[in-house]
C-alpha positions as CSV (number, residue, x, y, z in Angstrom):
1,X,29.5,20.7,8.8
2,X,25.7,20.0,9.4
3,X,25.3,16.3,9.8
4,X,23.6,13.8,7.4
5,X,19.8,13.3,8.1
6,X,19.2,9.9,9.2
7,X,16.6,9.5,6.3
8,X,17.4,10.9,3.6
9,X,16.2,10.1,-0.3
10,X,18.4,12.6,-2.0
11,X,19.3,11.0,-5.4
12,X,16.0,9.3,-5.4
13,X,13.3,9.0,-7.9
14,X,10.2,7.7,-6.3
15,X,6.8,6.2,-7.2
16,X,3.7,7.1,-4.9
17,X,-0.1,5.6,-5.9
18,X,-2.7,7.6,-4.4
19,X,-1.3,10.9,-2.9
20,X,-4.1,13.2,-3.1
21,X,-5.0,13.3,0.4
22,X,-4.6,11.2,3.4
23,X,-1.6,9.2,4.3
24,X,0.3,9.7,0.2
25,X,-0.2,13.3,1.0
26,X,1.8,13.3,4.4
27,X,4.4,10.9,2.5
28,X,4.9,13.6,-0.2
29,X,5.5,16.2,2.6
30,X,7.7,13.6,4.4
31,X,9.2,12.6,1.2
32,X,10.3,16.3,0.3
33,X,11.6,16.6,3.2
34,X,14.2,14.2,3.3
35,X,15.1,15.3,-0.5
36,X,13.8,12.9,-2.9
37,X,15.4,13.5,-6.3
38,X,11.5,13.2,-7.7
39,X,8.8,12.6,-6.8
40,X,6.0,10.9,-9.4
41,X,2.3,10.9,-8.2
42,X,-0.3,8.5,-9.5
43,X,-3.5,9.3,-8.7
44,X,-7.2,9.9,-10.0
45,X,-7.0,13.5,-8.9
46,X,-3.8,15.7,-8.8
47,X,-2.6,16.5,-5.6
48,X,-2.9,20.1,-4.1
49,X,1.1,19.1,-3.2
50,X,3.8,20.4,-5.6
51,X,5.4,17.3,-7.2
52,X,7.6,16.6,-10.0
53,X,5.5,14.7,-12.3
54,X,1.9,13.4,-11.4
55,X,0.0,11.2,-14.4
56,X,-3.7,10.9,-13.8
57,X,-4.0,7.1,-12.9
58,X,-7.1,5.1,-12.5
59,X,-5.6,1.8,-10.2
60,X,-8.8,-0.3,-10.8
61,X,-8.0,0.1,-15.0
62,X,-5.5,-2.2,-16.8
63,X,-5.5,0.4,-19.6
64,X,-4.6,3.7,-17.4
65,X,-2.0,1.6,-15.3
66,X,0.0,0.4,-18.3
67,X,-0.4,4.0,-20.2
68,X,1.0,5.4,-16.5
69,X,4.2,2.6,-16.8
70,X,4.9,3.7,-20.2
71,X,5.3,7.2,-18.9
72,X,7.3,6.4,-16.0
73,X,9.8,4.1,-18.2
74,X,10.2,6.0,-21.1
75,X,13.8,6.2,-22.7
76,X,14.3,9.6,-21.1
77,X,13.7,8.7,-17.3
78,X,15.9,7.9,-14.5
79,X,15.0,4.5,-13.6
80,X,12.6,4.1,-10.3
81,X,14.0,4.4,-7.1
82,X,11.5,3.5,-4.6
83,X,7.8,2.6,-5.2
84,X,5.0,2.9,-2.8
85,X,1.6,1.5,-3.5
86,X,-0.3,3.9,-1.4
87,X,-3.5,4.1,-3.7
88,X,-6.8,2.8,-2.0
89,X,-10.4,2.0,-1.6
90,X,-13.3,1.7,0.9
91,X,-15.9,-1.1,0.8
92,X,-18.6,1.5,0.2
93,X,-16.9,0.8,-3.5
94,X,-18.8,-2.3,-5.2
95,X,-16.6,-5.2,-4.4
96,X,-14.8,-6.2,-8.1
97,X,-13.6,-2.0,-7.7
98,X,-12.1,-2.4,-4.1
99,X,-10.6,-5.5,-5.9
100,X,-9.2,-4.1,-8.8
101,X,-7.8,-0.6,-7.3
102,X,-6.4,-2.5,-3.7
103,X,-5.1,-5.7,-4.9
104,X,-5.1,-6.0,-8.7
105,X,-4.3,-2.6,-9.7
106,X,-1.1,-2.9,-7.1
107,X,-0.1,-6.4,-8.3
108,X,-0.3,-5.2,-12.4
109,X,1.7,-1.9,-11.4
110,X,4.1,-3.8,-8.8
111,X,5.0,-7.0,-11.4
112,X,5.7,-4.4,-14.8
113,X,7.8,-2.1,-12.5
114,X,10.0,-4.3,-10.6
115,X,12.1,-5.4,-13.3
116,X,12.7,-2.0,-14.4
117,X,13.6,-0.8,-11.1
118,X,16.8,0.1,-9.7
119,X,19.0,-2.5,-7.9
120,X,19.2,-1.4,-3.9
121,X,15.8,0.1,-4.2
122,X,12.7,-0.5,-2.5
123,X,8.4,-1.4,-2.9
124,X,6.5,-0.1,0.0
125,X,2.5,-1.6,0.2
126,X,0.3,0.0,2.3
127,X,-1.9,-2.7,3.3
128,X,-3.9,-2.6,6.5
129,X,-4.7,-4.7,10.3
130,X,-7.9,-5.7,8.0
131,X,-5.6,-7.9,6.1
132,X,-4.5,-9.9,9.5
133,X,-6.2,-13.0,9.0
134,X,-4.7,-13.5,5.6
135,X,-3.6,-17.2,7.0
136,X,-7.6,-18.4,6.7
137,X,-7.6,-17.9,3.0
138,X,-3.9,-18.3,1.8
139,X,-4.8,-21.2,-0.6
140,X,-7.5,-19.2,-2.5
141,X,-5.0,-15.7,-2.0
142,X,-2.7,-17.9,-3.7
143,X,-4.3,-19.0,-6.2
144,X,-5.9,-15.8,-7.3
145,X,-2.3,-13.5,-6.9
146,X,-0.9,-16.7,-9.3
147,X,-2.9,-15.6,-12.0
148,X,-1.4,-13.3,-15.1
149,X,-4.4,-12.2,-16.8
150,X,-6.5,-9.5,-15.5
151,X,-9.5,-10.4,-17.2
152,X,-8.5,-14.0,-15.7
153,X,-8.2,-12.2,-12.1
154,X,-11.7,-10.1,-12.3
155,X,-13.6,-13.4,-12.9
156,X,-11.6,-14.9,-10.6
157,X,-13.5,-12.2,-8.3
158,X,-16.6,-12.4,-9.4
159,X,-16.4,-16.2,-8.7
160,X,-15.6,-15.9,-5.4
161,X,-18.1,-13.3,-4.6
162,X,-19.0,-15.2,-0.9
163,X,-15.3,-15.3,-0.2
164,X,-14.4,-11.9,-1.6
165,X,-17.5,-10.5,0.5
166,X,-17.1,-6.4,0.5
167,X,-14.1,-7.0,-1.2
168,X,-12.2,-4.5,1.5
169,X,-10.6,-7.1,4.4
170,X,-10.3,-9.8,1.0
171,X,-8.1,-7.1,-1.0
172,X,-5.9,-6.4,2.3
173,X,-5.5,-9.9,3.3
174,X,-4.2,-10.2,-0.4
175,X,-1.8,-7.3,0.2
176,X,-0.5,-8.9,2.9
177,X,0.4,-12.4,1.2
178,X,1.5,-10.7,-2.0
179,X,4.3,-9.0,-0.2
180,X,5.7,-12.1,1.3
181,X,4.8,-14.1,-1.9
182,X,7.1,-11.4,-3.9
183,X,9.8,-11.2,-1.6
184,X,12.2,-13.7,-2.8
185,X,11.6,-12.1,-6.5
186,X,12.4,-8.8,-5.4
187,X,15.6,-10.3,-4.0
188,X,16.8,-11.5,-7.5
189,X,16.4,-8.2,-8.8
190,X,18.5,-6.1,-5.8
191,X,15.7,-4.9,-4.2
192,X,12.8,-5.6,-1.3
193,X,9.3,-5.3,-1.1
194,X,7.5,-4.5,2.6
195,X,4.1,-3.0,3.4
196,X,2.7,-1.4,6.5
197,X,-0.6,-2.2,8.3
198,X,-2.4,0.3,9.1
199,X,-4.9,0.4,11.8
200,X,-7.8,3.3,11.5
201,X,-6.1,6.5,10.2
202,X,-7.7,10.1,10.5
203,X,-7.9,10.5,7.0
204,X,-11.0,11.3,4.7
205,X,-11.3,7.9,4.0
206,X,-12.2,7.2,7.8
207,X,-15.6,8.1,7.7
208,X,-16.0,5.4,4.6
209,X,-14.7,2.9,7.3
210,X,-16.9,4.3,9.8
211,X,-19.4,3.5,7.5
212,X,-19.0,-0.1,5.8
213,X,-17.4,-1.2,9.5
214,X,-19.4,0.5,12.0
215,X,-18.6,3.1,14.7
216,X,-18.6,0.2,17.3
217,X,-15.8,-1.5,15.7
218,X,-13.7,1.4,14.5
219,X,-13.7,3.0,18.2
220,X,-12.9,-0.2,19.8
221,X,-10.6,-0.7,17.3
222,X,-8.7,2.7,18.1
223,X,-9.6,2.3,22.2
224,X,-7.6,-1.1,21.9
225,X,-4.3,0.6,20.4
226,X,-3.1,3.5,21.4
227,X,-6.4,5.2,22.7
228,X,-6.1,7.6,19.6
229,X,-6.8,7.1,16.2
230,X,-3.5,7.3,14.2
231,X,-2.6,10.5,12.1
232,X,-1.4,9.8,8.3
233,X,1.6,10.9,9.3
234,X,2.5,8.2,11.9
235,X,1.6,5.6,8.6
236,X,3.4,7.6,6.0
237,X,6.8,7.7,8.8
238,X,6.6,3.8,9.0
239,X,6.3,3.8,4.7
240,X,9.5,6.2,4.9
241,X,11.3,4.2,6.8
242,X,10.5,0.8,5.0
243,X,11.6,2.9,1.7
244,X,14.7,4.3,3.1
245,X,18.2,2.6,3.1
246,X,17.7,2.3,6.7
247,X,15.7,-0.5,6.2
248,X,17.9,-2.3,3.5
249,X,17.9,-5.8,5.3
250,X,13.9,-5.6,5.9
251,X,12.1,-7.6,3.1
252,X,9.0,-9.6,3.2
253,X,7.4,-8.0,6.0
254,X,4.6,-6.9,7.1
255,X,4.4,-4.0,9.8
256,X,2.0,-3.4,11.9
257,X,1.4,0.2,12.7
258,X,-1.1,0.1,14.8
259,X,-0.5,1.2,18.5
260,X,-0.6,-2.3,19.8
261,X,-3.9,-3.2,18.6
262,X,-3.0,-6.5,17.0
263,X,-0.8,-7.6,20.2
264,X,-3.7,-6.8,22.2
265,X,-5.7,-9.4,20.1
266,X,-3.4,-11.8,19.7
267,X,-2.7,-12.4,23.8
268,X,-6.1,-12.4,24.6
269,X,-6.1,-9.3,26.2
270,X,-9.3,-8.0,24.3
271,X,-12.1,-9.6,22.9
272,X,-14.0,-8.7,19.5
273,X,-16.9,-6.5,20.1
274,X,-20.3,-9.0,19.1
């Protein structure tokens, strides 16, 4: 008899936000793999990956989100296993879109679902190292993940626009507190929320970080991990895990997946580039 897989997801119906390319692409392929029962795909564009159900998804519209819920809810579906809010944007965005799609688009999706998810299951963010100095603006982050409305939140946005800045390390930092904030909730309903912090992935997204961020920063960035830039397949392995019943007494954390980049920082071993 072949043993059991250390991971597997068989019986699972899973959630992924943005899977067209990049790191939701490899967690599809990883997800498959360890058997998912199915696998739902939100996303703007359909991904080239065979998946059980994907509904077109805009994460920076209230409208398209709560249309995409409906869908995934319906009488006639197993409840949700296993969400992961993959779906993302660059700062070359305008800032109120980064906004929307990274932290307000999560937070609508992330708050309708929960409830309706099944106990012993699991909400996976992928966040980012951008996000790391959430601690300087908890108070506003607070403030602005307390609000219901999303009207409410977007002017909250536009208020803010010196704070908010790009919009990009704002909407991460966001991510960051939002999964501790929401940990003792997801508690009360049998389940645990995580994300994983990404530092600079080969993806096609890189060159948009490459961009907004500079070379100089991104290289040093990857030179002070690992000395290579991370595959989306070392992030979406860290996102399986965190999903996975392996990880069933993890809740509320934030991982860093970044080749010791952040360690580096914090003990003074590297300084920031001027």
């Amino acid at each position: 008899m072949a043993p059991r897989p250390l991971i597997s997801y068989e019986g699972k119906r899973v959630v992924v936000t943005g899977a067209y390319s990049g790191i939701g692409a490899s967690l599809v392929e990883l997800l498959k793999d360890a058997g998912a029962d199915q696998i739902v795909v939100l996303d703007i564009k359909e991904p080239e990956a065979n998946v059980d159900k994907f509904i077109e998804t805009d994460m920076g519209n209230p409208v398209s989100i709560d249309a995409a819920i409906s869908e995934i809810t319906a009488d006639d579906q197993a409840p949700v296993d296993v969400l992961f809010n993959n779906a993302g944007v660059a700062a070359t965005l305008p800032a109120d879109v980064v906004m929307r799609v990274n932290t307000l688009g999560l937070k609508r999706l992330t708050e309708r679902l929960l409830p309706k998810m099944k106990s012993g299951g699991a909400i996976v963010n992928t966040a980012s190292v951008a996000g790391n100095r959430w601690a300087e603006h908890v108070t506003e982050i607070t403030a602005l993940l307390a609000i219901d409305s999303w009207d409410e939140g977007v002017s909250w946005v536009a208020d803010h626009a010196e704070l908010v800045a790009d919009g990009y390390f704002f909407s991460k930092e966001s991510v960051q507190v939002y999964t501790m904030l929401t940990a003792k909730k997801a508690t009360e309903h049998g389940l645990r929320i995580n994300s994983v912090c990404p530092s600079p992935v080969d993806t096609p997204l890189l060159p948009a970080f490459r961009e907004t961020m500079s070379d100089k920063i991104i290289d040093w960035a990857i030179e002070t991990g690992a000395g290579r830039v991370a595959t989306a397949e070392d992030q979406a392995s860290a996102l399986l895990f965190l999903g996975s019943d392996l990880a069933s007494y993890v809740n509320g954390v934030n991982l860093l997946v970044d080749g010791g980049y952040t360690a580096a920082l914090q003990m003074g071993q590297v300084s920031r580039p001027v």
